[in-house]
C-alpha positions in Angstrom: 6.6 -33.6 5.2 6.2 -34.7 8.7 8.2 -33.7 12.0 8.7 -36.1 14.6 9.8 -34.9 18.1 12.0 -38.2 19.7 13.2 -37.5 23.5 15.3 -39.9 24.5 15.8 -39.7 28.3 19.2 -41.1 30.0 19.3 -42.5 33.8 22.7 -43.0 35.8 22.0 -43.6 39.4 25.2 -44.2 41.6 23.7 -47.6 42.9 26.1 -50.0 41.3 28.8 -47.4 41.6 29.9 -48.2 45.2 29.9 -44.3 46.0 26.1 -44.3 48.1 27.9 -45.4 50.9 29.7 -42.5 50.7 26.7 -40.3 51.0 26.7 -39.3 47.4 23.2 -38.9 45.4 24.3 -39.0 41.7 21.0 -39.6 40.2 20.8 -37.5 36.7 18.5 -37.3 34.2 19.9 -36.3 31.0 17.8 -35.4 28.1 18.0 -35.3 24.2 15.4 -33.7 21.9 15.8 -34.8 18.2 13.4 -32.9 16.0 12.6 -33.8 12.4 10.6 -31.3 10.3 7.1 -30.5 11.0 4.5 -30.6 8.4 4.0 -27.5 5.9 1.0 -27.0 4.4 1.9 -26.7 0.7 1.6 -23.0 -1.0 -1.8 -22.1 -2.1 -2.4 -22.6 -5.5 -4.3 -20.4 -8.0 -5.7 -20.9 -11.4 -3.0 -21.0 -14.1 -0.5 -21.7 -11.9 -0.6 -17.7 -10.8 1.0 -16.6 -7.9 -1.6 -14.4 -6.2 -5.7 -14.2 -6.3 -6.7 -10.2 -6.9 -10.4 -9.6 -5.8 -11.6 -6.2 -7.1 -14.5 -4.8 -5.9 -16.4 -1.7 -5.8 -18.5 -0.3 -3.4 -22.1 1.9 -3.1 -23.5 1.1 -6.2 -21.8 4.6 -7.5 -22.5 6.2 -11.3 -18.2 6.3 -11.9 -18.6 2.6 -12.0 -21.2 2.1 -14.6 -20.0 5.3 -16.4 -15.4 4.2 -16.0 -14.8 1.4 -14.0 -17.1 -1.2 -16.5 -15.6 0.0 -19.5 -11.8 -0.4 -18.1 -12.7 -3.5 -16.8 -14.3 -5.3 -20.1 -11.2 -3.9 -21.9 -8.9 -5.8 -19.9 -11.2 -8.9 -19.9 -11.5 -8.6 -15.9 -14.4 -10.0 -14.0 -14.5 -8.1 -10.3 -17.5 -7.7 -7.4 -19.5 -4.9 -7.5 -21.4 -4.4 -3.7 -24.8 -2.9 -4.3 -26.4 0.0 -2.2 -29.8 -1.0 -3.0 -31.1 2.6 -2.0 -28.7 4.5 -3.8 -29.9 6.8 -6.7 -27.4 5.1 -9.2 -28.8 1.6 -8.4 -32.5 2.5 -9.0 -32.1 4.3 -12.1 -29.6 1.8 -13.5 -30.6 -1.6 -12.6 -30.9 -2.4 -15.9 -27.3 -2.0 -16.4 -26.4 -3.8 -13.2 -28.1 -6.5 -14.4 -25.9 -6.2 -17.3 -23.3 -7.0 -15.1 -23.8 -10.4 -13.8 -24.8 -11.6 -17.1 -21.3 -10.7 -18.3 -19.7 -12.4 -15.4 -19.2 -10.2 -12.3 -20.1 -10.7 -9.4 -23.6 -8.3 -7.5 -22.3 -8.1 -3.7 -24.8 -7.5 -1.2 -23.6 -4.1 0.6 -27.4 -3.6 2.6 -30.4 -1.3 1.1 -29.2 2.1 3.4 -25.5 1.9 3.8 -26.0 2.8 7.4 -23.1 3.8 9.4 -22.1 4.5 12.9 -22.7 8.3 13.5 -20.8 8.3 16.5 -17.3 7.5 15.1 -14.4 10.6 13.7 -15.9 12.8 10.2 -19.2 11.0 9.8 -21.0 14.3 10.1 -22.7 12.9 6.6 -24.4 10.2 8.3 -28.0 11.0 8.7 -30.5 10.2 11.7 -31.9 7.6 9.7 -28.7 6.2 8.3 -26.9 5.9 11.8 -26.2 2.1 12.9 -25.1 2.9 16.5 -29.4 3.2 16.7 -30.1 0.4 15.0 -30.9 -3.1 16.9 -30.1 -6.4 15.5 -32.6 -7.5 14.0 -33.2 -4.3 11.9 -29.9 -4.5 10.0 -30.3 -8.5 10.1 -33.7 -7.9 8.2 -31.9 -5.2 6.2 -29.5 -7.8 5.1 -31.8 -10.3 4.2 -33.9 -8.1 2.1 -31.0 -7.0 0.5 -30.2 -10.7 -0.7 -33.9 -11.4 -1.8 -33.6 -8.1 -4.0 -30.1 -9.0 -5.4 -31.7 -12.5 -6.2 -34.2 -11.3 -8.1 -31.8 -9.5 -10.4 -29.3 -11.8 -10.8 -30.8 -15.1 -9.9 -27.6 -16.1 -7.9 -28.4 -17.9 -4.2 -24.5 -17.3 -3.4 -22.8 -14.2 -3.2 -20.4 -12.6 -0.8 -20.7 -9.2 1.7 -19.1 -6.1 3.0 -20.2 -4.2 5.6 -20.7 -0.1 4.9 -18.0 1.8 6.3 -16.7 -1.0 7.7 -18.8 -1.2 10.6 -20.6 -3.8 12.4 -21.4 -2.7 16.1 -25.1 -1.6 16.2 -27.1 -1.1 19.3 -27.0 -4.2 21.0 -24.1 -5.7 19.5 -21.7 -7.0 17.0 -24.1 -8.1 13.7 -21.4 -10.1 11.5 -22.0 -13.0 13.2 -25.6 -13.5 12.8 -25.5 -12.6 8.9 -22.1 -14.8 8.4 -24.2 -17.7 7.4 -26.0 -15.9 4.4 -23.0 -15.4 3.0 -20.0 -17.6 0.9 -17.3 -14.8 2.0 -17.5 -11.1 3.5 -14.8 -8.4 3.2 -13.8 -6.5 6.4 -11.6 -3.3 6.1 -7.5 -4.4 8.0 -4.3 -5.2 6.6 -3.5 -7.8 4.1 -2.7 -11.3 5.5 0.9 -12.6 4.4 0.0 -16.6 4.7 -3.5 -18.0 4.2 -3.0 -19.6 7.0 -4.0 -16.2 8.6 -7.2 -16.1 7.1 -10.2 -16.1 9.6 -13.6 -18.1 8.3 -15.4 -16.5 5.8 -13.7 -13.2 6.3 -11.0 -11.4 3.9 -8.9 -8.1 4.7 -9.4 -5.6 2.0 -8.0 -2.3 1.3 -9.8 1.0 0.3 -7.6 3.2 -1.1 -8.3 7.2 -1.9 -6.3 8.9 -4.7 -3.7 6.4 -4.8 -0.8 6.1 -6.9 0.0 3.5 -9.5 2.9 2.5 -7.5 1.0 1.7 -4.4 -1.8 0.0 -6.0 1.0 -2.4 -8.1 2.9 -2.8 -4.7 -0.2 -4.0 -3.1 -0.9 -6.7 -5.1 3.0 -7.8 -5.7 3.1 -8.1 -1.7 0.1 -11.0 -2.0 2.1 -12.7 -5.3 5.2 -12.8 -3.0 3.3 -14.8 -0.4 1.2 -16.6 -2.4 -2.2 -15.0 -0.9 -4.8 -12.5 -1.7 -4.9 -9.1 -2.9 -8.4 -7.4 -1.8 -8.5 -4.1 -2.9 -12.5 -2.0 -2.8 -12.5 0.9 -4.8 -15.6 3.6 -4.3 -15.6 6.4 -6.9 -13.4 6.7 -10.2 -13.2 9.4 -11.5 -16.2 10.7 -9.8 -18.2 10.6 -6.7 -16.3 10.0 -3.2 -13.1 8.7 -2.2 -12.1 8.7 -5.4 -9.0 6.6 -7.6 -7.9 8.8 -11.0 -9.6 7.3 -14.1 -5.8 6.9 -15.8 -4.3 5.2 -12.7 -7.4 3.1 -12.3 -6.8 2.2 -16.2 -3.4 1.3 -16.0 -3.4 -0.9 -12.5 -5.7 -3.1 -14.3 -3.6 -3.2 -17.5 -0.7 -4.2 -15.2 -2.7 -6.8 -14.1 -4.4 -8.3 -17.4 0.0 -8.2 -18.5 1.5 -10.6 -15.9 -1.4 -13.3 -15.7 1.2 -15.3 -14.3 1.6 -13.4 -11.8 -2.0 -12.6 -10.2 -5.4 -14.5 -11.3 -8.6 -11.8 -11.0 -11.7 -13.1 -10.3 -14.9 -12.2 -8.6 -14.7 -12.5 -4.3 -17.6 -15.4 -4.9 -15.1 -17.5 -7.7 -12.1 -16.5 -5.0 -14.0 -18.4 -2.2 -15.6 -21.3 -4.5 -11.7 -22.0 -5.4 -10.9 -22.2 -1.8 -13.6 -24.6 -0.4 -12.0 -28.7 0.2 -11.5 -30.0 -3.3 
């Protein structure tokens, strides 16, 4: 629908009124606003008429994944993104069963060769000399990124995939690198709150959430908020059942039988499918 602002403005001047002879000024202005309704951009729609998009994904290229999280997620018949530390001891040992991956429908994010991290910020006392981003210019973790890409390519043989930065972070040496890597990308999660309209999505990027030891409850909340506004759900797992920042293998298991239940409700996809589904028809 449209909405049409009308002002109608009204003149009386006292000329014609015999009274400026009395040394009267009675010139008004009175003014009417009539609004109709503005336009509203229709709710977003989803794939089977669903009521939210729910982009899994899991970060570091971790052994709970291959070993939990794949299993869980094949029962349920649920495709998610999976963002690849290229460096990590799980990836080189296991590509094989990566690869396994994309040929059964999920998605291989790029999540850079070294994971680097700013050393600088609260508890990163893990982060090592080599690993630490607040040294690292721009064009290192640019060429980091590409690399990355190139190596994911060969695996998979995609040309389109999406990105997350490690640890969330982005500031290096001499500057903020999202920008410059934006264009390699179809969409890239950043760590902040969920957005309650699409309307509040920014570009390429997509708020996610990375949740450690969290309830069932929290996890089902999370995604009922996005069905209630019609957006997305973006939630990054890390470890399950194992490694860091861990979710419990039973809660893990039962979240994503809530989800596979109500397909009504939320449509799960990889990130890449999410933002395919959003470009202009």
């Amino acid at each position: 629908m449209i909405k049409t602002v009308f002002r109608m403005i009204i003149v009386t001047s006292c000329s014609g009124l015999g009274l400026s002879g009395l040394g009267l000024s009675c010139l008004s202005f009175t003014s009417l606003t009539v609004a109709a309704e503005e336009p509203v951009p229709p709710p977003q729609s989803w794939p089977g008429g669903a009521k939210a998009a729910v982009s899994l994904s899991y970060d570091d290229a971790l052994n709970s994944q291959l070993d939990y999280a794949v299993k869980a997620l094949a029962e349920h018949h649920l495709k998610a993104t999976f963002y690849l530390t290229l460096n990590s001891d799980a990836y080189k040992t296991r590509q094989a069963e990566w690869q396994a991956l994309a040929k059964a429908g999920h998605e291989l994010g790029n999540h850079t060769i070294h994971h680097a991290c700013r050393a600088s910020l609260a508890n990163r006392e893990w982060v090592t000399k080599e690993q630490d981003l607040d040294q690292w210019p721009l064009a290192k973790i640019n060429a980091e990124i590409r690399a990355a890409n190139q190596q994911l390519q060969q695996l998979d043989g995609q040309t389109s995939r999406t990105f997350t930065p490690p640890c969330g972070d982005t500031q290096v040496l001499d500057g903020d690198y999202l920008a410059n890597v934006t264009p390699l990308f179809s969409g890239i999660k950043v760590l902040g709150p969920p957005v309650t309209s699409m309307s509040e999505l920014s570009g390429k990027q997509l708020p996610t959430w990375f949740p450690v030891e969290p309830t069932l409850q929290q996890l089902i909340d999370y995604v009922e908020q996005a069905a209630t506004n019609g957006t997305i759900a973006s939630i990054t797992f890390h470890g399950v059942g194992g490694d860091h920042l861990q979710v419990d293998t039973n809660i893990h298991q039962q979240f994503l039988a809530y989800l596979a239940k109500h397909p009504d409700r939320f449509w799960v996809d990889t990130y890449q499918n999410i933002r395919l589904h959003l470009l202009p028809q």
